[in-house]
Wavefront OBJ file of the C-alpha trace (Angstrom):
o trace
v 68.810 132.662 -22.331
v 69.356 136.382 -22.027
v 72.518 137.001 -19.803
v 72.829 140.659 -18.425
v 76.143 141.815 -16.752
v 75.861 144.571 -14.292
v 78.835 146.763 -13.388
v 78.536 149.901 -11.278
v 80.281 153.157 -11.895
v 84.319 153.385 -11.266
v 84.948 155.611 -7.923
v 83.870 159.557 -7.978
v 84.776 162.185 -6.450
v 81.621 162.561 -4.233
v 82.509 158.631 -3.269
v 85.752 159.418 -1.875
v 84.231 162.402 -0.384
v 81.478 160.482 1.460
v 78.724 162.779 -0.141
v 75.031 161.626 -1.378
v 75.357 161.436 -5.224
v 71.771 160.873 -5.770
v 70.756 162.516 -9.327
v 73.155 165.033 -9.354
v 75.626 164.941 -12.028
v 78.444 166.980 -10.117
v 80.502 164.276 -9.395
v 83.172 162.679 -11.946
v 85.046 159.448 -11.620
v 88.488 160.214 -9.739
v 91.730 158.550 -11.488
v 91.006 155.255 -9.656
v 88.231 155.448 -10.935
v 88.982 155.717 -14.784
v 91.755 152.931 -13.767
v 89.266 150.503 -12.588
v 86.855 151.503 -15.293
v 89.359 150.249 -18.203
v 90.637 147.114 -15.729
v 86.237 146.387 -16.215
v 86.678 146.845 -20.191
v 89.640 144.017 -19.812
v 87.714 141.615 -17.717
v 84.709 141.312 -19.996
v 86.963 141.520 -23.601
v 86.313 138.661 -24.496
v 82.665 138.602 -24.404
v 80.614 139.751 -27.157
v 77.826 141.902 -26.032
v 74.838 142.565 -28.123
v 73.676 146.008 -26.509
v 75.534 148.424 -24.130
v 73.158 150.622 -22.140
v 74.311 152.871 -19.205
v 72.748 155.977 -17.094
v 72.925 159.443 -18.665
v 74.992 160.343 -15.356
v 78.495 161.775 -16.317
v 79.928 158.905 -13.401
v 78.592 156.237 -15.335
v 78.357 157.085 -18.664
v 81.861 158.136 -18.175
v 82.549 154.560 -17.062
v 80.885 153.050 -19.725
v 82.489 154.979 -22.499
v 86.351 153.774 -21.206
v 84.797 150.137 -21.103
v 83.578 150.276 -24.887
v 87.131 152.345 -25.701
v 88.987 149.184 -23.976
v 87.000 146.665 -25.907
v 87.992 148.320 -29.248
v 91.699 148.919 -28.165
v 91.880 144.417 -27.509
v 89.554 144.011 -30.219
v 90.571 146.161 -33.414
v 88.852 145.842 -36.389
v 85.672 144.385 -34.368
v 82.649 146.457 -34.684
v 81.293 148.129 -31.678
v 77.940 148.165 -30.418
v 77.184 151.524 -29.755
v 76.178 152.540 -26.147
v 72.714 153.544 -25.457
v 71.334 155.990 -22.720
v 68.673 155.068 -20.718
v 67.121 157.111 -17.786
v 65.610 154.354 -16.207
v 69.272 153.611 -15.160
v 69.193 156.804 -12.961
v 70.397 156.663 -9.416
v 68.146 157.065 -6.653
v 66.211 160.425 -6.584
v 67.171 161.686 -3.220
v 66.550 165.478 -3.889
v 66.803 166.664 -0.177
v 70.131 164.961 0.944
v 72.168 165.181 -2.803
v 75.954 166.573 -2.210
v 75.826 166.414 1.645
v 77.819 164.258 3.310
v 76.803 161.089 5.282
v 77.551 163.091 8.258
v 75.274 166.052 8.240
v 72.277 164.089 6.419
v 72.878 161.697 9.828
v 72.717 164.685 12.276
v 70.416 166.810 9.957
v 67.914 164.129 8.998
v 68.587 162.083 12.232
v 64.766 160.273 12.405
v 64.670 160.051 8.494
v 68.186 158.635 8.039
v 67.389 155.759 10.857
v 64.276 155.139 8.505
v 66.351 155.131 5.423
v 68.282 152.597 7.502
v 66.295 150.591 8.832
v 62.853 150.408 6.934
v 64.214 151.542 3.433
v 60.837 150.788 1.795
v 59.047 153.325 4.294
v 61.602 155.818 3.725
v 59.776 159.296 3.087
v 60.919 162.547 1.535
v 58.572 165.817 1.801
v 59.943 167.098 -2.010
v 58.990 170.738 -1.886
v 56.200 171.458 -5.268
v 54.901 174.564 -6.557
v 51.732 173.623 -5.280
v 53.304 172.948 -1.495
v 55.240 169.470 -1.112
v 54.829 165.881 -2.248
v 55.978 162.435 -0.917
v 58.240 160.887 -2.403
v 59.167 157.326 -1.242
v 62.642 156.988 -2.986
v 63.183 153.535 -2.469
v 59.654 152.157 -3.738
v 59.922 154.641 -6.915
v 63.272 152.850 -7.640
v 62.290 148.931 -7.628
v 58.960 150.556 -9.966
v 61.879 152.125 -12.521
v 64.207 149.218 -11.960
v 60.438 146.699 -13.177
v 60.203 149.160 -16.548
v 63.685 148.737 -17.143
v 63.554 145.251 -17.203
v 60.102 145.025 -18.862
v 61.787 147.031 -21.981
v 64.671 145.201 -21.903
v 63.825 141.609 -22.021
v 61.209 142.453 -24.784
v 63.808 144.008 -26.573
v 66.952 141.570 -26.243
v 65.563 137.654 -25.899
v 68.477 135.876 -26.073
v 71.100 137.967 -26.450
v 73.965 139.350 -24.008
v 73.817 142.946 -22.433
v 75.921 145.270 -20.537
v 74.929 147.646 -18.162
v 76.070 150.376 -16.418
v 74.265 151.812 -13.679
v 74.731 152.755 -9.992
v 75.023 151.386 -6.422
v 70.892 151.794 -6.214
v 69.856 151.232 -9.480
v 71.811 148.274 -9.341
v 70.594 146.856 -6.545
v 66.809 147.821 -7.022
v 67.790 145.573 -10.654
v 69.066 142.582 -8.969
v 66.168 142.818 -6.314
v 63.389 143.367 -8.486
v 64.685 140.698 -11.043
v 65.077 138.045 -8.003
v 61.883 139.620 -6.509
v 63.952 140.621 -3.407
v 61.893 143.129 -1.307
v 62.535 146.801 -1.297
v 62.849 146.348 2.657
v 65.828 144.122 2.058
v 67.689 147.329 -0.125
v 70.644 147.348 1.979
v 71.079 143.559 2.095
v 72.798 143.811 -1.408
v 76.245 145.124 -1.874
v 76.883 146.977 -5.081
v 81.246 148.054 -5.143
v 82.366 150.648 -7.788
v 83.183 148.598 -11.138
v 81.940 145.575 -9.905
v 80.407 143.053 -12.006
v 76.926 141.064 -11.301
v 75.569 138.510 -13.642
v 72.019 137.929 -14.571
v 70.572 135.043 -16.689
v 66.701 135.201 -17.837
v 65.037 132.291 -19.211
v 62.100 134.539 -20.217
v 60.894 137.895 -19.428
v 61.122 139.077 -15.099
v 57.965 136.494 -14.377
v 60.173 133.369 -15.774
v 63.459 131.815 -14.403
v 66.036 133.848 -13.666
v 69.455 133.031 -12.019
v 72.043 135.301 -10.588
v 75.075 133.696 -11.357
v 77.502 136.057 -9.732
v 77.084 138.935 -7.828
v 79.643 141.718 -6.777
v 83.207 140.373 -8.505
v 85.863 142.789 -7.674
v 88.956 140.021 -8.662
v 89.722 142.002 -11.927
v 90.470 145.048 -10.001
v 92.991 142.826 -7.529
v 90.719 142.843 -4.465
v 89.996 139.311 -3.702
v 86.928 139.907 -1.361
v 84.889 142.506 -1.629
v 85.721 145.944 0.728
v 83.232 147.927 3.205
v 81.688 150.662 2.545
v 83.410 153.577 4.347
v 82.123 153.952 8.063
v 80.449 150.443 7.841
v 81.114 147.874 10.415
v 81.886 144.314 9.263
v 80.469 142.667 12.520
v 81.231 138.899 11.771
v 81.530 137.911 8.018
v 81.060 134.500 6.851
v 82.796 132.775 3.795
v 80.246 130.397 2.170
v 81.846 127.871 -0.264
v 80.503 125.104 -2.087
v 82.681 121.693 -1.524
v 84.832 120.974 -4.839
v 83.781 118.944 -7.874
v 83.347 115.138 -6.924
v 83.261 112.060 -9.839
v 79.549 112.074 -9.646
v 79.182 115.593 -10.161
v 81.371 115.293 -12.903
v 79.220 112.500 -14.659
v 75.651 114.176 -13.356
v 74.845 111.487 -11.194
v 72.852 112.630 -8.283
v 74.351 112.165 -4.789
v 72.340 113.724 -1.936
v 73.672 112.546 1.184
v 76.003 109.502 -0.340
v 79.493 109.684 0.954
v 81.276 110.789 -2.573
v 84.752 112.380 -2.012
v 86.292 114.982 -4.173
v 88.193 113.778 -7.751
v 91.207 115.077 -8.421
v 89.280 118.320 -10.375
v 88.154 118.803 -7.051
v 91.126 118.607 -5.493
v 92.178 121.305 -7.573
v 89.302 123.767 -6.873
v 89.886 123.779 -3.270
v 93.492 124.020 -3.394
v 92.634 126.986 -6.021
v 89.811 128.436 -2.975
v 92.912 128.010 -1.024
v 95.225 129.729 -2.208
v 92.365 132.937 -3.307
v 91.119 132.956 0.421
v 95.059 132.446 1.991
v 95.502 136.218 2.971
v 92.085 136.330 4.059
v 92.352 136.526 8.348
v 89.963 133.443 9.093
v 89.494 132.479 12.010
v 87.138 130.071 12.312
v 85.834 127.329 10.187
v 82.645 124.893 10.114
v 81.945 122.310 7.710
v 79.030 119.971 6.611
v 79.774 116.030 7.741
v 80.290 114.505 4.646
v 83.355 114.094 2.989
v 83.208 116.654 0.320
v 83.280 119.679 2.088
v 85.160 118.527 5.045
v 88.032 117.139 2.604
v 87.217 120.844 0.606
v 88.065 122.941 4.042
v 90.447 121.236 4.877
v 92.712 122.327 1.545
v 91.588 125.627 2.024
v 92.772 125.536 6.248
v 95.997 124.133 4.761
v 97.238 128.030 4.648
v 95.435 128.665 7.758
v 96.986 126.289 10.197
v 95.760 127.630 13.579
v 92.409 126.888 12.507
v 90.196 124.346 13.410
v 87.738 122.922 11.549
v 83.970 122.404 13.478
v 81.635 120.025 11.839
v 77.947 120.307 11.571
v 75.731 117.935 10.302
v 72.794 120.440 10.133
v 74.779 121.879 6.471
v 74.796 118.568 4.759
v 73.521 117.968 1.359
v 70.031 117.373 0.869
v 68.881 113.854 0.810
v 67.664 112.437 -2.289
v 66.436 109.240 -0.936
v 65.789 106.937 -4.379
v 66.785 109.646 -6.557
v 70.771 109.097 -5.162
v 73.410 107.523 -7.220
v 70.988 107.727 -10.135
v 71.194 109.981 -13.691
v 68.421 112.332 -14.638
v 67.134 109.484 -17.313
v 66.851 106.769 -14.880
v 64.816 108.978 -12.155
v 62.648 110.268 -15.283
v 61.740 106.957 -15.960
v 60.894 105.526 -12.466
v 59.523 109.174 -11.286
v 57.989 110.465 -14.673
v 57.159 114.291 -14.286
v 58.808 114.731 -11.044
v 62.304 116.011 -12.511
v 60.686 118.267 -14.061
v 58.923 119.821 -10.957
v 61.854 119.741 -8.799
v 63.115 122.297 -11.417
v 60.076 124.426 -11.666
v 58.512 124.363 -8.461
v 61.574 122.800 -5.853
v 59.350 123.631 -2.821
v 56.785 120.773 -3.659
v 59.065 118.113 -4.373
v 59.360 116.023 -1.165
v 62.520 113.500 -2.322
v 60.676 109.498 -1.990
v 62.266 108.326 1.234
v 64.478 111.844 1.378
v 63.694 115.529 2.679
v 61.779 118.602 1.109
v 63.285 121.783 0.904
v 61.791 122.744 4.014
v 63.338 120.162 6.126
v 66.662 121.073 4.808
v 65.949 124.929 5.036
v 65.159 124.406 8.678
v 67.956 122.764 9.834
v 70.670 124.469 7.724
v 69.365 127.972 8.879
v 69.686 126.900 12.761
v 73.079 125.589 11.910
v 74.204 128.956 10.104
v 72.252 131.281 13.553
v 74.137 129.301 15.389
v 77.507 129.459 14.005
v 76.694 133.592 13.656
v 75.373 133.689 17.711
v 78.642 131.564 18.775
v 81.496 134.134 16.319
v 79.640 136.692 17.847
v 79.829 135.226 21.366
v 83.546 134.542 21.125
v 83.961 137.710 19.913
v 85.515 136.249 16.186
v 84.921 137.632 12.963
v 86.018 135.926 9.836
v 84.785 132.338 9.449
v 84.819 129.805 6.582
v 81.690 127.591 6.279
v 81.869 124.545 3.496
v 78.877 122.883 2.349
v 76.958 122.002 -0.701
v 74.249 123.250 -3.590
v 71.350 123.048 -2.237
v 72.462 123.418 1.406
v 74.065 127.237 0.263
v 71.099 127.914 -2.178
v 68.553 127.520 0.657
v 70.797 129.811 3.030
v 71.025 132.240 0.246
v 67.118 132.485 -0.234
v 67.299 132.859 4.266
v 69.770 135.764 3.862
v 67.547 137.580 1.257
v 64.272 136.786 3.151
v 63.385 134.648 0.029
v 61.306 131.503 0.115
v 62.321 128.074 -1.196
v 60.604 128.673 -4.523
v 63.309 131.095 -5.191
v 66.464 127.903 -4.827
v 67.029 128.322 -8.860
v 67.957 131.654 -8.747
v 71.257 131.121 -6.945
v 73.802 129.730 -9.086
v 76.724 127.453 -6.366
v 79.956 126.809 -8.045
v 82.239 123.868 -7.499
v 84.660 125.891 -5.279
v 82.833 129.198 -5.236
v 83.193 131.513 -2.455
v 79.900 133.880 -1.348
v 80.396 136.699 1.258
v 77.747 137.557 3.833
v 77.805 140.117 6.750
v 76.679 140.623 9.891
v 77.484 144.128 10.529
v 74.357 144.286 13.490
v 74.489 140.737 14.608
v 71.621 138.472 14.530
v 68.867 141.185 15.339
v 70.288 142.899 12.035
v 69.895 142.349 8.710
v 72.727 140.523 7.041
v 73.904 141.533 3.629
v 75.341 139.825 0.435
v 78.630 141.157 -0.111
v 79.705 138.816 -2.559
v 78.081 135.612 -4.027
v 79.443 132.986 -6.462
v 82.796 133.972 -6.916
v 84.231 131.624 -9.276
v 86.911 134.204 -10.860
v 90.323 131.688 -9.151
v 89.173 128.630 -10.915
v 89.805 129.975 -13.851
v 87.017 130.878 -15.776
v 87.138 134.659 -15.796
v 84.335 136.997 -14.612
v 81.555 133.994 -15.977
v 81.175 130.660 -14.009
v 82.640 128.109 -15.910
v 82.437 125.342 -12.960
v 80.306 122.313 -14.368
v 76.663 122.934 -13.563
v 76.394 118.824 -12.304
v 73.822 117.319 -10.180
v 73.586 117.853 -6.065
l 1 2 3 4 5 6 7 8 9 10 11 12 13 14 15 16 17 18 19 20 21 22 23 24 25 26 27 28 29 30 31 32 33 34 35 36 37 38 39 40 41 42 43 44 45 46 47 48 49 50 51 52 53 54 55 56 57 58 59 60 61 62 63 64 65 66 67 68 69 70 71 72 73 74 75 76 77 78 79 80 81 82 83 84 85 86 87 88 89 90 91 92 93 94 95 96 97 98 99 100 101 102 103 104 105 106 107 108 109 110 111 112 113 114 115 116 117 118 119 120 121 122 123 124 125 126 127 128 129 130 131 132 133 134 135 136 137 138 139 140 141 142 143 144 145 146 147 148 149 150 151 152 153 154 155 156 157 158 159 160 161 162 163 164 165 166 167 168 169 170 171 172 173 174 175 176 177 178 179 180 181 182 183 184 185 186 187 188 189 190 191 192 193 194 195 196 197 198 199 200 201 202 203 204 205 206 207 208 209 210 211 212 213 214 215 216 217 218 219 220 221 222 223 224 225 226 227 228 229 230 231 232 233 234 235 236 237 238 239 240 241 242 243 244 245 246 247 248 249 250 251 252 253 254 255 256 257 258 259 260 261 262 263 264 265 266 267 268 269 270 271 272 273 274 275 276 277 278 279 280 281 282 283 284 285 286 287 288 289 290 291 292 293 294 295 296 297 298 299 300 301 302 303 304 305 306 307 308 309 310 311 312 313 314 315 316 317 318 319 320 321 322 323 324 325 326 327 328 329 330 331 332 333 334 335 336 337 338 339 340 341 342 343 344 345 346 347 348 349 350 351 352 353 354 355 356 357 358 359 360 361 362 363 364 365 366 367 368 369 370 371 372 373 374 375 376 377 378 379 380 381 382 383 384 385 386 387 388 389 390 391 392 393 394 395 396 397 398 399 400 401 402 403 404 405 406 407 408 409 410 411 412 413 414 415 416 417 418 419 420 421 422 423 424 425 426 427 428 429 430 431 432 433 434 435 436 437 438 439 440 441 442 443 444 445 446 447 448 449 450 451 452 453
């Protein structure tokens, strides 16, 4: 497995600003910045990377040189991997709009910026040439440098463990392209300065790949990830995964049997409570089954004016004859089909259980309905507890993904995602946060036990 951690650059000056960084390399990292920078180099100390690579932009390489100088000041005597400079780690090239602010590109650019918006991926720019102008589609010219990057990359580093430091766009186009997110989705990813992403690669950017984490701000003290300046929250939904149960712990698939939480379990949620307790909720929904319900209903302990809706359209798949068996036991009475549940999960129709369609279906309606009914009672904060496959399926809905794309979403015992609303249903939503595992002590890598459903 290659793993490759993402972090963006620490704030700049042109971020606090509100201007269009772009290419330009005007802007430096403010003080809170440089702070948060060296908080990143403390957070991933105890990892040992094989290759550091960050954009030649002073913001980020900046950034990247105070997380290698806080690696060496934990770890003396360790030798350091020196930092390499790559320009396919540039930000977006947005030549016409670079050190305006949001404002005037919005009153300037009004059509374009609604585009940019809107239909990233037919976002235009007339560059001006010697020869006259050229088009320049900023968006798609990102996701094609983001596919070289990763091209060179994997060749270059099977197996090992990578750091890189890049930008909000580069970032994103990274995550996208290695997920095969589409550039039309761009702004359905959130990318906060010096947070950290994780990637794992089985292979090269045509094999498995799982994000395992996405958007941890925890080591810089902000629980939950903040908005961009000027962007509206609309409602924003809390996805966690129900805590560890006994047959989790032991592998043992459980679908749709009734298996309450162990006592580990127990101590996730209450450890999802207590991350999520200053956190203004005010609504909750849970799956059915035991699990989650008994899982919200830890985390609602420090939210007592809360009540807790249950829908039976977020329960666990079903399983049919693979529940309350171990992997062995369903390889021998289903020989082969294990092993195309894991490589092609769309296929596999469960004997006497549900596809992933069937579940996709009815969890989506659930989750519209629970968006359409915070946005009808005018609500905005709302915890929703369910289970693997039930999340991973949403997660491939919010990123316009299909089922083949369920192994690419890591789900934590106790893990909290983020997702927005900001333009209600008719808008895209976008994945603030996802996985975050960084209460349950593991640090910025998920240490929950993998387990079956």
């Amino acid at each position: 497995m290659t793993r490759v951690i993402i972090v963006r650059h620490g704030q700049s000056n042109y971020n606090t600003e509100k201007r269009i960084q772009g290419r330009s390399n005007a802007s430096q990292l403010t003080e809170k910045g440089r702070h948060d920078a060296a908080k990143v180099g403390k957070a991933l100390s105890n990892i040992s990377f094989d290759a550091i690579y960050a954009s030649p932009l002073r913001r980020a390489k900046s950034t990247a040189e105070i997380i290698c100088n806080e690696f060496l000041a934990i770890n003396p005597g360790t030798s350091s991997v020196s930092l390499q400079i790559s320009d396919k780690l540039l930000e977006i090239d947005l030549p016409l709009w670079e050190g305006m602010v949001n404002s005037e590109v919005q009153e300037k650019f009004a059509e374009d910026y609604r585009t940019w918006h809107e239909r990233p991926d037919k976002f235009v720019m007339e560059v001006p040439t010697e020869q006259g102008t050229r088009e320049h589609f900023p968006i798609l010219a990102l996701y094609a440098q983001a596919r070289e990057f990763w091209q060179e990359l994997l060749q270059q580093h099977q197996g090992k463990t990578i750091l890189i430091v890049g930008h909000n766009g580069i970032n994103r186009a990274l995550i996208s392209t290695a997920l095969g997110v589409c550039p039309s989705r761009y702004h359905s990813l959130q990318q906060s300065n010096c947070a950290i992403s994780i990637l794992n690669f089985a292979g090269g950017l045509d094999d498995n790949v799982q994000l395992e984490s996405m958007n941890q701000t925890q080591h810089m003290g902000e629980a939950l990830p903040t908005l961009r300046p000027g962007h509206h929250q609309g409602v924003r939904l809390l996805l966690v995964r129900h805590g560890e149960t006994e047959w989790n712990r032991q592998g043992r698939f459980q679908g749709q049997i009734d298996i309450p939480l162990n006592d580990n379990g127990r101590f996730q949620a209450s450890k999802a409570a207590e991350f999520l307790k200053d956190v203004n909720i005010d609504f909750a929904v849970s799956s059915t089954m035991a699990r989650p319900k008994e899982t919200a209903e830890i985390i609602l302990g420090s939210h007592p004016n809360v009540e807790l809706g249950l829908d039976a359209g977020l329960c666990e798949i079903s399983h049919g004859l693979w529940e309350g068996k171990f992997e062995q036991d369903i390889e021998q009475e289903f020989p082969g089909e294990l092993e195309r549940w894991r490589t092609l999960p769309a296929e596999v129709q469960m004997p006497e259980g549900e596809n992933l369609q069937q579940v996709y279906d009815r969890a989506v309606v659930a989750w519209q309905n629970i968006v359409q009914t915070a946005i009808d009672e005018n609500r905005s904060v709302g915890l929703i507890v369910a289970h693997d496959a039930t999340n991973k399926t949403l997660l491939c809905h919010i990123l316009g993904l299909s089922n083949e794309n369920f192994w690419n979403f890591r789900q934590g015992n106790g893990a909290v995602s983020v997702i927005d609303y900001p333009s209600g249903l008719n808008g895209l939503p976008v994945l603030q946060a996802m996985n975050i595992t960084a209460h349950l002590g593991g640090g910025v890598l998920d240490k929950t036990a993998a387990g079956a459903l």
